[in-house]
PQR file with spaces between the fields and no chain letter, atoms N, CA, C, O and H, PARSE charges and radii, in Angstrom:
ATOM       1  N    UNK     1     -44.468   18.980   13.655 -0.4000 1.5000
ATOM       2  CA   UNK     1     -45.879   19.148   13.401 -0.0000 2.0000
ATOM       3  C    UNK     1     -46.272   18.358   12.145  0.5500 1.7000
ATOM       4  O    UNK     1     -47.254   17.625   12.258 -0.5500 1.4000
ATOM       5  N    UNK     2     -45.454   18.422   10.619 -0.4000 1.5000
ATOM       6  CA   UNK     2     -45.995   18.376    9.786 -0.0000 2.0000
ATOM       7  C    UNK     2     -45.550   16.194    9.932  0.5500 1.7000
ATOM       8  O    UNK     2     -46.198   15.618    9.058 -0.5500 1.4000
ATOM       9  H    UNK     2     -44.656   19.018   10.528  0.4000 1.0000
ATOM      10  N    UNK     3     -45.011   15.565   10.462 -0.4000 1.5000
ATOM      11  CA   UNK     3     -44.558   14.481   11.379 -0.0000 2.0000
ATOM      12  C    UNK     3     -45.733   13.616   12.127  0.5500 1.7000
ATOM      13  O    UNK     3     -46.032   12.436   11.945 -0.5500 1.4000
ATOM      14  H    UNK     3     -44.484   16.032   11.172  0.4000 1.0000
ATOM      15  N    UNK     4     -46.218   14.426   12.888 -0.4000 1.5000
ATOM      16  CA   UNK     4     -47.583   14.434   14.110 -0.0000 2.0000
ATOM      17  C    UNK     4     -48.782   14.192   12.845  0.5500 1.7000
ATOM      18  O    UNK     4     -49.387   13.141   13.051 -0.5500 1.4000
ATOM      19  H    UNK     4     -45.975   15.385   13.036  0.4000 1.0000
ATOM      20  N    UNK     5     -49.210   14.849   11.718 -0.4000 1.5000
ATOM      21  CA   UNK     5     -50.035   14.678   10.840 -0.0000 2.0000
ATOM      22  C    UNK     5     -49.993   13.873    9.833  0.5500 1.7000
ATOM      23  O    UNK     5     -50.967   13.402    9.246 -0.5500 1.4000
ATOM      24  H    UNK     5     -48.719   15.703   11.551  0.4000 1.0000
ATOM      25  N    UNK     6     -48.446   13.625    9.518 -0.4000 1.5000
ATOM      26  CA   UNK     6     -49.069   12.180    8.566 -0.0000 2.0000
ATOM      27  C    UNK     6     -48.972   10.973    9.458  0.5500 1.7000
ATOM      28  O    UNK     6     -49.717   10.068    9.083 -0.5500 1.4000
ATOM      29  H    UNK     6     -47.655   14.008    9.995  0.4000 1.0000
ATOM      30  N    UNK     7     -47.995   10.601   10.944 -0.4000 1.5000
ATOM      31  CA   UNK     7     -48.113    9.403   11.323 -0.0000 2.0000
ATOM      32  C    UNK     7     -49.364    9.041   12.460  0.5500 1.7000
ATOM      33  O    UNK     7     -49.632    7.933   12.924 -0.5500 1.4000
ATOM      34  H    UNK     7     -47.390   11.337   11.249  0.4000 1.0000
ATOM      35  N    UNK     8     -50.127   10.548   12.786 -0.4000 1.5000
ATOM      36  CA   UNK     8     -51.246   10.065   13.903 -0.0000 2.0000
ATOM      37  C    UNK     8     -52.487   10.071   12.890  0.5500 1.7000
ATOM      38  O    UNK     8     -52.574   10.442   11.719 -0.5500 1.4000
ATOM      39  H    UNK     8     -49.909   11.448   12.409  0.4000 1.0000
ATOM      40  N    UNK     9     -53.579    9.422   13.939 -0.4000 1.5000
ATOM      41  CA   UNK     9     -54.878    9.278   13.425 -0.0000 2.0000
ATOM      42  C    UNK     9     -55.422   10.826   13.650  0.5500 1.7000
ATOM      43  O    UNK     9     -54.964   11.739   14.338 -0.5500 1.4000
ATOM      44  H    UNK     9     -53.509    9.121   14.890  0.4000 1.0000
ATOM      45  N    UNK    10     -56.372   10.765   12.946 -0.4000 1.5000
ATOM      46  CA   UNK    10     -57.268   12.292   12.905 -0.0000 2.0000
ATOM      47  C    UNK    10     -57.683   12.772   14.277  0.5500 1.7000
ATOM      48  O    UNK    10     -57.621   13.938   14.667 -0.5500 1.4000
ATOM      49  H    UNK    10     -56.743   10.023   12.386  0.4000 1.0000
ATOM      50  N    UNK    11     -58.248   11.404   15.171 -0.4000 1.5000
ATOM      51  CA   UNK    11     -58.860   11.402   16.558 -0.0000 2.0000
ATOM      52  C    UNK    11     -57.835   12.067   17.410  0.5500 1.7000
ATOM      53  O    UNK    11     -58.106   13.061   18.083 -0.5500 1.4000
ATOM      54  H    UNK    11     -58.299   10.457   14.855  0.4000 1.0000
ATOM      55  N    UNK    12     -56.501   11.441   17.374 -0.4000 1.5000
ATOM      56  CA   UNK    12     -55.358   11.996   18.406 -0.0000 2.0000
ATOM      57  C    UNK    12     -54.629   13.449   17.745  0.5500 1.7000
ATOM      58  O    UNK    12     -53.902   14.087   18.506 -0.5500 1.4000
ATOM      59  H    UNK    12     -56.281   10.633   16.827  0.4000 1.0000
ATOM      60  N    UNK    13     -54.828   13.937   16.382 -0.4000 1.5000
ATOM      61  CA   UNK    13     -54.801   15.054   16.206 -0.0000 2.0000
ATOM      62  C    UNK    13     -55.559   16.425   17.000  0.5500 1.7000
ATOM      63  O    UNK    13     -55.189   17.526   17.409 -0.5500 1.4000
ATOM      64  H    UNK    13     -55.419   13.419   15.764  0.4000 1.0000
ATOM      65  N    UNK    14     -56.565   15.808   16.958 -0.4000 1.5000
ATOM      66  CA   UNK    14     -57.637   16.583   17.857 -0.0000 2.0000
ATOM      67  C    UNK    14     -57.173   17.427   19.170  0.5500 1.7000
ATOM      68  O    UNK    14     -57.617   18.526   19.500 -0.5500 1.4000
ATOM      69  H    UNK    14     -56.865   14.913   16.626  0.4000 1.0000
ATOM      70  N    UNK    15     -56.182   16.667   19.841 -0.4000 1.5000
ATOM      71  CA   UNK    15     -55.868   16.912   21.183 -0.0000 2.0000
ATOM      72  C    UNK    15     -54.145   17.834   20.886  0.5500 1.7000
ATOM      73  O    UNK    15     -53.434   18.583   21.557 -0.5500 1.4000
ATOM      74  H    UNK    15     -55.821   15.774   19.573  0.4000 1.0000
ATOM      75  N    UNK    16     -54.103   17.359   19.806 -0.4000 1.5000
ATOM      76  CA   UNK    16     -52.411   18.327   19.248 -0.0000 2.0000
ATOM      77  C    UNK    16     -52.366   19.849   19.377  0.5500 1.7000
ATOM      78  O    UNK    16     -53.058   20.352   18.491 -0.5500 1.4000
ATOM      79  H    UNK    16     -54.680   16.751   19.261  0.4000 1.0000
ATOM      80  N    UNK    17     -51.978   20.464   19.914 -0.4000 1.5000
ATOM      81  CA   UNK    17     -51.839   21.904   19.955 -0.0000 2.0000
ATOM      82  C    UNK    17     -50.516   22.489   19.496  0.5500 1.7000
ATOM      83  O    UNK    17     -49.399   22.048   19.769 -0.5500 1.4000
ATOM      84  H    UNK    17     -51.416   20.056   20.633  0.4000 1.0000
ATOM      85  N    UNK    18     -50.849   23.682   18.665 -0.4000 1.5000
ATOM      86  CA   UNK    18     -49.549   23.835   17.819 -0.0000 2.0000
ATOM      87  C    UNK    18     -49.443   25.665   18.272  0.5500 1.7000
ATOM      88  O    UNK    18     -50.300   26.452   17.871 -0.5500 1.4000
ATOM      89  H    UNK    18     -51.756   24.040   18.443  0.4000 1.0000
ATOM      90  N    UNK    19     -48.400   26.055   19.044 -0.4000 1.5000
ATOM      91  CA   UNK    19     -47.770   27.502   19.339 -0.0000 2.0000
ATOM      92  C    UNK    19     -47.120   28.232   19.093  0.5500 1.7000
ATOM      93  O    UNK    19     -46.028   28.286   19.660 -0.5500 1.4000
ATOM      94  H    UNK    19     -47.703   25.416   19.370  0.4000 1.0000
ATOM      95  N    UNK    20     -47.523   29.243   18.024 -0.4000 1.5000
ATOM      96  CA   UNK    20     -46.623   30.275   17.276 -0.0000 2.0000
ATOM      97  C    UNK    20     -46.161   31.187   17.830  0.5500 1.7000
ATOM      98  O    UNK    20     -46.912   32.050   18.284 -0.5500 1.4000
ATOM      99  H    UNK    20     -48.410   29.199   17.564  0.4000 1.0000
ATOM     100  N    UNK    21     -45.041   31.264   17.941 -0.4000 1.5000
ATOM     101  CA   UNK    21     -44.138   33.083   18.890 -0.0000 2.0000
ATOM     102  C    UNK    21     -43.627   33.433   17.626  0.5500 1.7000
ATOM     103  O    UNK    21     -43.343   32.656   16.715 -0.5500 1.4000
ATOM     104  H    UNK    21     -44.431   30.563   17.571  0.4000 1.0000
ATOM     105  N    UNK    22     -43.535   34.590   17.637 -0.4000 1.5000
ATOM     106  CA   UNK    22     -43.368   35.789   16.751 -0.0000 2.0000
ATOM     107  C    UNK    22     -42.185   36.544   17.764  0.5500 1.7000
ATOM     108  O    UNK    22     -42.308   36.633   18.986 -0.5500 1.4000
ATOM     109  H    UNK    22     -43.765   35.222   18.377  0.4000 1.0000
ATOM     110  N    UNK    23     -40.962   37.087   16.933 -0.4000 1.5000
ATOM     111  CA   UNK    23     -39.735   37.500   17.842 -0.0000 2.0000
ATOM     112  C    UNK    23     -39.214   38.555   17.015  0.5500 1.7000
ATOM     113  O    UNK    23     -39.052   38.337   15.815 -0.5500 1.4000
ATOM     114  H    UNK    23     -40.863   37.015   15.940  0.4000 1.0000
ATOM     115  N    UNK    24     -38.863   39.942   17.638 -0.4000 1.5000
ATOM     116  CA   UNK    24     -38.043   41.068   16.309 -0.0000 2.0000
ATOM     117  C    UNK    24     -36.857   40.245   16.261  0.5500 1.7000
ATOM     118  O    UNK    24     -36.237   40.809   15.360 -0.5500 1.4000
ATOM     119  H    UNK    24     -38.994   40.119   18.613  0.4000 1.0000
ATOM     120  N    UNK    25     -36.336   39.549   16.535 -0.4000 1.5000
ATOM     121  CA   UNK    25     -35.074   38.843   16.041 -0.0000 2.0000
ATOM     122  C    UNK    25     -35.031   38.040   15.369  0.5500 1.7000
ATOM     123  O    UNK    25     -34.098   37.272   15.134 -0.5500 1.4000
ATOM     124  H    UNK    25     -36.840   39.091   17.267  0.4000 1.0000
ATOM     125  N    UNK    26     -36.384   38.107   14.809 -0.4000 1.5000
ATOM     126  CA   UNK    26     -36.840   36.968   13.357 -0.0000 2.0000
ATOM     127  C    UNK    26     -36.051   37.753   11.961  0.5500 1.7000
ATOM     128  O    UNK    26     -35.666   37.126   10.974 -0.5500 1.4000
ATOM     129  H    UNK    26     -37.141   38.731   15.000  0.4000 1.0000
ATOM     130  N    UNK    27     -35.987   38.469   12.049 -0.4000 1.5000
ATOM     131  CA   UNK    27     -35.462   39.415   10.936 -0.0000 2.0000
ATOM     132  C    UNK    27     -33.883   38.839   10.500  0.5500 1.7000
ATOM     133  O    UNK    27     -33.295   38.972    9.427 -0.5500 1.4000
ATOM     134  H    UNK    27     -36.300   38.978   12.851  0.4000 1.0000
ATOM     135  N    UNK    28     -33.419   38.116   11.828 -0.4000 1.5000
ATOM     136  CA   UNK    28     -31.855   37.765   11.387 -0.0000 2.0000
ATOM     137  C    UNK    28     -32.046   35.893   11.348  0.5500 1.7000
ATOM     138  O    UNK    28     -31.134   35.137   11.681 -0.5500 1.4000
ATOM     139  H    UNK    28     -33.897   38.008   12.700  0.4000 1.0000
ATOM     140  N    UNK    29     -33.253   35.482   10.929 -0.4000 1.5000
ATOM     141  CA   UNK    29     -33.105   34.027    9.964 -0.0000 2.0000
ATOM     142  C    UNK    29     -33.483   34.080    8.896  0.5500 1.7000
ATOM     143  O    UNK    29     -34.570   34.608    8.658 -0.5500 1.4000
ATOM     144  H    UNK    29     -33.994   36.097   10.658  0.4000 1.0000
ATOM     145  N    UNK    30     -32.852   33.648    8.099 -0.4000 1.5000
ATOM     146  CA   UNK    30     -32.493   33.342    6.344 -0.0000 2.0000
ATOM     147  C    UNK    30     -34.013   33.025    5.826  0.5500 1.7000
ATOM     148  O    UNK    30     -34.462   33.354    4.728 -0.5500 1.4000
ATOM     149  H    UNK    30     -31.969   33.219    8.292  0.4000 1.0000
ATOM     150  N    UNK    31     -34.757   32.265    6.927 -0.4000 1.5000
ATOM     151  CA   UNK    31     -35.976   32.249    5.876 -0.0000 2.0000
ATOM     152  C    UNK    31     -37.163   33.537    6.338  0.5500 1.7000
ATOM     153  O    UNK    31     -38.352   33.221    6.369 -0.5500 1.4000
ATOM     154  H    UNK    31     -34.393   31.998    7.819  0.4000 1.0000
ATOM     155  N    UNK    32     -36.836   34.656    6.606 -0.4000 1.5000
ATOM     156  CA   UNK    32     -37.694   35.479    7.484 -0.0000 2.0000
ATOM     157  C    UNK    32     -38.173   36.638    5.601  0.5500 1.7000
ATOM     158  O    UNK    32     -39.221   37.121    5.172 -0.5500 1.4000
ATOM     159  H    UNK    32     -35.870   34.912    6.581  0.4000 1.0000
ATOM     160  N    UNK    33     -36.766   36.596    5.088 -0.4000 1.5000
ATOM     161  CA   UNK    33     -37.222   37.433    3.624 -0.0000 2.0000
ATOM     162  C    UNK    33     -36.626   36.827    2.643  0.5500 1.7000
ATOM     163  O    UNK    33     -35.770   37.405    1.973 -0.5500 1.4000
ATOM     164  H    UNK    33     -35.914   36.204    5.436  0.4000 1.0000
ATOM     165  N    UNK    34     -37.067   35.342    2.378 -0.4000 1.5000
ATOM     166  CA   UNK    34     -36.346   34.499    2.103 -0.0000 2.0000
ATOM     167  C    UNK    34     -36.844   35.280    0.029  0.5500 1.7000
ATOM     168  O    UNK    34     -37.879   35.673   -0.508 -0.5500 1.4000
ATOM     169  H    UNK    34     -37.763   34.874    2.922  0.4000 1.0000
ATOM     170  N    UNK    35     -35.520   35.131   -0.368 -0.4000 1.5000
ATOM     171  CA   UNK    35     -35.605   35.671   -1.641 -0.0000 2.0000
ATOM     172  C    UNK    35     -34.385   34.668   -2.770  0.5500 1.7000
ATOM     173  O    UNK    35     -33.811   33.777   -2.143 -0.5500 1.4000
ATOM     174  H    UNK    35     -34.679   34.812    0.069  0.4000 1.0000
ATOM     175  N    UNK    36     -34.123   34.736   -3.796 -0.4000 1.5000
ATOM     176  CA   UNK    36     -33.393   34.200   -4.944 -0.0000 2.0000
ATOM     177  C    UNK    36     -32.017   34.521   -4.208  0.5500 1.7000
ATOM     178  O    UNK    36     -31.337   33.663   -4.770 -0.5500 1.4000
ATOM     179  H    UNK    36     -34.589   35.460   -4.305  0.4000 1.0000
ATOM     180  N    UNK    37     -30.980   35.272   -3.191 -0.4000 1.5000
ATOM     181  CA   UNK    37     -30.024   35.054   -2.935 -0.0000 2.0000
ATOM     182  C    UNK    37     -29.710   34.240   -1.715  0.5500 1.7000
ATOM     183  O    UNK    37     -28.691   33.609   -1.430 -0.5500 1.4000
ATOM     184  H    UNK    37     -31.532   35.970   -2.734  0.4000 1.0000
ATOM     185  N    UNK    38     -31.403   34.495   -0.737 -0.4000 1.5000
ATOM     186  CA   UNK    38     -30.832   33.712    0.339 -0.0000 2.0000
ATOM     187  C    UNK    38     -31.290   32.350    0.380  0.5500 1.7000
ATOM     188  O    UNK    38     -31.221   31.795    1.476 -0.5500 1.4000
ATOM     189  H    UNK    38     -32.230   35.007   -0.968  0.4000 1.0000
ATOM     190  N    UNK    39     -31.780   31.650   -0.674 -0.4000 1.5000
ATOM     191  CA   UNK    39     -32.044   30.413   -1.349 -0.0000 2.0000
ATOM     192  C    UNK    39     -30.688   29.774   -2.178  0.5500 1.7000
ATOM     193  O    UNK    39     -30.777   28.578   -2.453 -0.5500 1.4000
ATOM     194  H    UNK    39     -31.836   32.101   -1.565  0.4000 1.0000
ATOM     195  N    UNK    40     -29.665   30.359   -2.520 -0.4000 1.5000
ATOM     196  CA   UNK    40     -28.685   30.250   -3.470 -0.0000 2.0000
ATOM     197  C    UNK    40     -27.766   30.236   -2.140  0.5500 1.7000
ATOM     198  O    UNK    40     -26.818   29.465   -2.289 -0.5500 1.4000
ATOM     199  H    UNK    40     -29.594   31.331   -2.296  0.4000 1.0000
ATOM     200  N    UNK    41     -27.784   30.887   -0.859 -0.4000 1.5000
ATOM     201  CA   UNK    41     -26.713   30.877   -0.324 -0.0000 2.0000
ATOM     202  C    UNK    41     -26.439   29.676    0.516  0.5500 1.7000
ATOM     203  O    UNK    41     -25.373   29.095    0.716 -0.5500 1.4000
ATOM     204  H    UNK    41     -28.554   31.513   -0.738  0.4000 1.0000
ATOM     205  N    UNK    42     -28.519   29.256    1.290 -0.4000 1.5000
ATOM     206  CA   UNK    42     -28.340   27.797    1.666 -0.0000 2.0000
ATOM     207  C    UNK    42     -28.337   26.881    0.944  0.5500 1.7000
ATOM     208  O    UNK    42     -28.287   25.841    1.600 -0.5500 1.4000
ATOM     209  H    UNK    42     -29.385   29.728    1.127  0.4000 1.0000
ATOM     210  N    UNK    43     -28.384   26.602   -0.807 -0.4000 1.5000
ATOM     211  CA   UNK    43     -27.828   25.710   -1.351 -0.0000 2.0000
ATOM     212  C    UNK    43     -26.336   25.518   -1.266  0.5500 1.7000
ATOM     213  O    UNK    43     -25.772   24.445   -1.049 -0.5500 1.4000
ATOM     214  H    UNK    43     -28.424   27.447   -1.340  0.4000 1.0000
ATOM     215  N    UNK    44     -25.708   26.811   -1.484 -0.4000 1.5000
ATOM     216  CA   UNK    44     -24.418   26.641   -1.853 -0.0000 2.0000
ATOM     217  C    UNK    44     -23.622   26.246    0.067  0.5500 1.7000
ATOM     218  O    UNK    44     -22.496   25.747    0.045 -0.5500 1.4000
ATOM     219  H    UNK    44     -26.166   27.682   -1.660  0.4000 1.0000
ATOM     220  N    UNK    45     -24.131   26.447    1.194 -0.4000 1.5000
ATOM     221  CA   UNK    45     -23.605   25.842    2.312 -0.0000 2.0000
ATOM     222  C    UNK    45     -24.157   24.406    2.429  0.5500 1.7000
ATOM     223  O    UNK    45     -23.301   23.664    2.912 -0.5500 1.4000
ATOM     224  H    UNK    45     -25.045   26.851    1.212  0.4000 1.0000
ATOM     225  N    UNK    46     -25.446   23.708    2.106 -0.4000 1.5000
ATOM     226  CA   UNK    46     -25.693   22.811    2.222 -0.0000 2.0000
ATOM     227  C    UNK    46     -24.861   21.788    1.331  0.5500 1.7000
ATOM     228  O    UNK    46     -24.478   20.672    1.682 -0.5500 1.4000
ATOM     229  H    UNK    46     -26.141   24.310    1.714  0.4000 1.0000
ATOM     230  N    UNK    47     -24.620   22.548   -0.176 -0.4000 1.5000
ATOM     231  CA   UNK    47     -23.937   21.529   -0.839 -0.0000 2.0000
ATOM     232  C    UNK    47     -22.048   21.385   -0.014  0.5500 1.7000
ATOM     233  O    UNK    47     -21.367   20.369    0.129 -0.5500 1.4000
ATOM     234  H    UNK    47     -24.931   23.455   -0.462  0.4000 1.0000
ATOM     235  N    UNK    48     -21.771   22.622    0.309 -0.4000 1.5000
ATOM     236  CA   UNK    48     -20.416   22.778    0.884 -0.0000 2.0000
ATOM     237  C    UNK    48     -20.607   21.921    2.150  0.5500 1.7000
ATOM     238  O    UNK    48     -19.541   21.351    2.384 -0.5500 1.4000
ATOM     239  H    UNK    48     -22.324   23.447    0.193  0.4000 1.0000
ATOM     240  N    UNK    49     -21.445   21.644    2.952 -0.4000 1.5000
ATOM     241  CA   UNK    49     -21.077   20.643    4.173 -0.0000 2.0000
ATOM     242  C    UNK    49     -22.117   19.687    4.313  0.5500 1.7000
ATOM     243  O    UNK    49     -22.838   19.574    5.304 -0.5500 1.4000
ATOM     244  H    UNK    49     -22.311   22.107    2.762  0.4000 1.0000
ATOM     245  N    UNK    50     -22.193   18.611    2.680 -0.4000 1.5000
ATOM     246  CA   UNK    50     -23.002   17.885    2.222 -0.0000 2.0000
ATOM     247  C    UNK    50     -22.439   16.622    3.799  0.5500 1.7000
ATOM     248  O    UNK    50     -22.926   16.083    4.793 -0.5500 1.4000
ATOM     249  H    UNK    50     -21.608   18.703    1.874  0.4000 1.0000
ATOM     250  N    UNK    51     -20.723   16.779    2.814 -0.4000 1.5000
ATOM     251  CA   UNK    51     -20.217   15.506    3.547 -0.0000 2.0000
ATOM     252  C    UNK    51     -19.673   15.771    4.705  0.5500 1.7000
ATOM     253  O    UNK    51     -18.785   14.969    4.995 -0.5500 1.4000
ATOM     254  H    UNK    51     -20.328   17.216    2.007  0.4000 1.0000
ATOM     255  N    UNK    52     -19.829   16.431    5.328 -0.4000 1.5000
ATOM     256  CA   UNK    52     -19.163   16.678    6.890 -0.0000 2.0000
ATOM     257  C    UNK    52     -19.999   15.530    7.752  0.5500 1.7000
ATOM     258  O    UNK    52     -21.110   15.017    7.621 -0.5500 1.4000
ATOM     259  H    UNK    52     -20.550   17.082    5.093  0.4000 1.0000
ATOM     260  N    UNK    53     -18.953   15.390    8.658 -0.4000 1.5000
ATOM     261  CA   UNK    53     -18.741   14.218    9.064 -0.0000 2.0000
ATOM     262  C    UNK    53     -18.245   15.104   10.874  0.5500 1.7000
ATOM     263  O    UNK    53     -17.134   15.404   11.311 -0.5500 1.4000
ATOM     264  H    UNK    53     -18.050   15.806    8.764  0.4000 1.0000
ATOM     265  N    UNK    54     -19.557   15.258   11.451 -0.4000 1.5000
ATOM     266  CA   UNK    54     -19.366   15.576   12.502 -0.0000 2.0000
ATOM     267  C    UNK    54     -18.291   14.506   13.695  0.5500 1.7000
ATOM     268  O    UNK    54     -17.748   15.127   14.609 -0.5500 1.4000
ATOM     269  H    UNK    54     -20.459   15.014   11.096  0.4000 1.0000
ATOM     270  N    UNK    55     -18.074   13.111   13.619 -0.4000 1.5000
ATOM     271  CA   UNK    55     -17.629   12.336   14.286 -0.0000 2.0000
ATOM     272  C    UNK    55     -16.277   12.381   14.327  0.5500 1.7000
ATOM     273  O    UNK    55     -15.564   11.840   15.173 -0.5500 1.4000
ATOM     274  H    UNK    55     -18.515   12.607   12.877  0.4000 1.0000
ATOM     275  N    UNK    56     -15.970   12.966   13.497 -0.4000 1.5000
ATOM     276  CA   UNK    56     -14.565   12.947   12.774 -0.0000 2.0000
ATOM     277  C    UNK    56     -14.414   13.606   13.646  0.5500 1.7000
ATOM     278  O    UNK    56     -13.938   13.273   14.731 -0.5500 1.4000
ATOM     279  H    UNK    56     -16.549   13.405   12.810  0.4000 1.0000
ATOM     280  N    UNK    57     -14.891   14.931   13.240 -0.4000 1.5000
ATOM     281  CA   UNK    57     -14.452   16.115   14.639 -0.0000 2.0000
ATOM     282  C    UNK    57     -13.890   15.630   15.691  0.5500 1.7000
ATOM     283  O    UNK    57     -12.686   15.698   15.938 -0.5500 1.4000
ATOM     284  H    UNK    57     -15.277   15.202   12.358  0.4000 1.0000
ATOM     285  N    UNK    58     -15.030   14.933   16.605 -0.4000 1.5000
ATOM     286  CA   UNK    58     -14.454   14.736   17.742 -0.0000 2.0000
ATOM     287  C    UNK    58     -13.385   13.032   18.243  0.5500 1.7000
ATOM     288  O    UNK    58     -13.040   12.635   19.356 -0.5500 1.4000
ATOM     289  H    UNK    58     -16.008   14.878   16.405  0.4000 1.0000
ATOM     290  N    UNK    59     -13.127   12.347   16.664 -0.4000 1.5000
ATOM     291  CA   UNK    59     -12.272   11.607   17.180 -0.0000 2.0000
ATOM     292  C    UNK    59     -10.788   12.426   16.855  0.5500 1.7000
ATOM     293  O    UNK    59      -9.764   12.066   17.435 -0.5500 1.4000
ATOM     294  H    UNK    59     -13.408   12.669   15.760  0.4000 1.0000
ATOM     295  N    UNK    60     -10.780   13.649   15.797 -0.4000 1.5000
ATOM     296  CA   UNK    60     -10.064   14.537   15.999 -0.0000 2.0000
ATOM     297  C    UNK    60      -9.233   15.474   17.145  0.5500 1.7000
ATOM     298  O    UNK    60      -8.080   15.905   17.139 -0.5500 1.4000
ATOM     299  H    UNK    60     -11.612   13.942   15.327  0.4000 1.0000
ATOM     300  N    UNK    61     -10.387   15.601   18.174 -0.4000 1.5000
ATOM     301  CA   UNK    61     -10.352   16.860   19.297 -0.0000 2.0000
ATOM     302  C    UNK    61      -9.355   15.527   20.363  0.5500 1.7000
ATOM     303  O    UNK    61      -8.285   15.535   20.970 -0.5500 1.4000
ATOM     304  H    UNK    61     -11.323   15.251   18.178  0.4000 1.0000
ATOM     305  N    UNK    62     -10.146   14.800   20.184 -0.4000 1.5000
ATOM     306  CA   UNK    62      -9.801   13.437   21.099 -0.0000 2.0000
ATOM     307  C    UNK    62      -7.861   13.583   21.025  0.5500 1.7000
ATOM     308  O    UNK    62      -7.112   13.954   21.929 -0.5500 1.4000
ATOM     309  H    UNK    62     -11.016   14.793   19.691  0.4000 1.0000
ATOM     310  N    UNK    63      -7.535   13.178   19.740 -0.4000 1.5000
ATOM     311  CA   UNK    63      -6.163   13.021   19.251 -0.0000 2.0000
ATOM     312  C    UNK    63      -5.301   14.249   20.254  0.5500 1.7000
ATOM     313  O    UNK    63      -4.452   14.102   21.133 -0.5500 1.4000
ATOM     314  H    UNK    63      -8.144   12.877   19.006  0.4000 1.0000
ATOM     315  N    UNK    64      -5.914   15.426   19.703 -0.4000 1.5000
ATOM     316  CA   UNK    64      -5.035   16.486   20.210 -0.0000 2.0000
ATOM     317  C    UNK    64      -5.043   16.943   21.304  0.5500 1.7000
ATOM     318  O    UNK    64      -4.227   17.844   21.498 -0.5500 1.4000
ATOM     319  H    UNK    64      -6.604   15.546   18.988  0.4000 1.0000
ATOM     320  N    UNK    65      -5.839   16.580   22.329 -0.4000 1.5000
ATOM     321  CA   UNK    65      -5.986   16.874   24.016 -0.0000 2.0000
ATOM     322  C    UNK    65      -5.882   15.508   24.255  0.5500 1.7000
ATOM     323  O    UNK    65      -6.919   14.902   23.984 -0.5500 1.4000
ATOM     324  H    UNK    65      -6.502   15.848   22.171  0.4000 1.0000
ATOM     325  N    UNK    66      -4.825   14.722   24.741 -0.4000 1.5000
ATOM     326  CA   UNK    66      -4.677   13.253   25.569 -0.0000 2.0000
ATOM     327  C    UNK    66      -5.320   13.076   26.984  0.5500 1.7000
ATOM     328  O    UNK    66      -5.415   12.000   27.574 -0.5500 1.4000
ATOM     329  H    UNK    66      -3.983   15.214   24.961  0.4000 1.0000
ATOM     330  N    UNK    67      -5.838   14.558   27.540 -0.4000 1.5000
ATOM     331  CA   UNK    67      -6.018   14.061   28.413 -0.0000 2.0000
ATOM     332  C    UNK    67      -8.001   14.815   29.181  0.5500 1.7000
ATOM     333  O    UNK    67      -8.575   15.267   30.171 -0.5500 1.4000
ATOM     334  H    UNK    67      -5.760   15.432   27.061  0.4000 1.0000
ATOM     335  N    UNK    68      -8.214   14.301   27.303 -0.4000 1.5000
ATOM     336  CA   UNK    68     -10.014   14.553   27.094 -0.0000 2.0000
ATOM     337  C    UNK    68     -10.784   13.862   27.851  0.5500 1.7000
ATOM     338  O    UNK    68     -10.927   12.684   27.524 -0.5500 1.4000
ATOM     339  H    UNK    68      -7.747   13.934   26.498  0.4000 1.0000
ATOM     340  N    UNK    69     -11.469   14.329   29.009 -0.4000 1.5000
ATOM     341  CA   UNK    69     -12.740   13.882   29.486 -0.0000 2.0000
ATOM     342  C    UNK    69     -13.656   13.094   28.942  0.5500 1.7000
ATOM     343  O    UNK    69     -14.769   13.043   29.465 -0.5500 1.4000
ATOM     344  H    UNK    69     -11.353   15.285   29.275  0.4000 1.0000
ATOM     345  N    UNK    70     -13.345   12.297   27.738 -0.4000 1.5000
ATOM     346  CA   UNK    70     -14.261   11.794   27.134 -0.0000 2.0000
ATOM     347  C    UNK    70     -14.018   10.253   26.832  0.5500 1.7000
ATOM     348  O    UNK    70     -13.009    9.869   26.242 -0.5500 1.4000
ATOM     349  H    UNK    70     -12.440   12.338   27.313  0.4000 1.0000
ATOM     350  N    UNK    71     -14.851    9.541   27.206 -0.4000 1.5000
ATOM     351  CA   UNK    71     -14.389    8.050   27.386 -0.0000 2.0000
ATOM     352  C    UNK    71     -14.274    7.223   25.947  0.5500 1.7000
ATOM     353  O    UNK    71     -14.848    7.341   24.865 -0.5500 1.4000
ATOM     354  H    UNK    71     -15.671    9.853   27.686  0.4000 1.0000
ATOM     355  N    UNK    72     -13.335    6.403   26.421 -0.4000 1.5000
ATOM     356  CA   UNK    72     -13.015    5.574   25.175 -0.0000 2.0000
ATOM     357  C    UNK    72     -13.671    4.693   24.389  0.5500 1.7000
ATOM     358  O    UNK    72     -13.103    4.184   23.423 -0.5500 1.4000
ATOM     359  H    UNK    72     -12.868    6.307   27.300  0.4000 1.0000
């Protein structure tokens, strides 16, 4: 949304429609009572898997199953 408003014109905004759902299982995301610990906790995971390196993973998975469905 906030994407859609700085790269479109005002005119094609016009036609943008934006849909809020509301869920009781909002209660179990981090930003639902977002406070001084659960701000400290996604710093401290964001800084912990700054450098992860999802690719790795799977030239990893690759190594240890020889006979991975997954092309070369």
């Amino acid at each position: 949304m906030a994407a859609a408003m700085l790269s479109q014109s005002p005119a094609t905004l016009r036609d943008l429609r934006f849909i809020c759902g509301f869920s009781p299982a909002m209660i179990h995301c981090c930003w639902y009572a977002t406070n001084v610990n659960t701000l400290l906790r996604y710093l401290r995971n964001l800084i912990r898997h700054f450098t992860y390196d999802a690719e790795s993973d799977i030239g990893r998975f690759r190594k240890a199953i020889p006979s991975a469905p997954f092309p070369a």
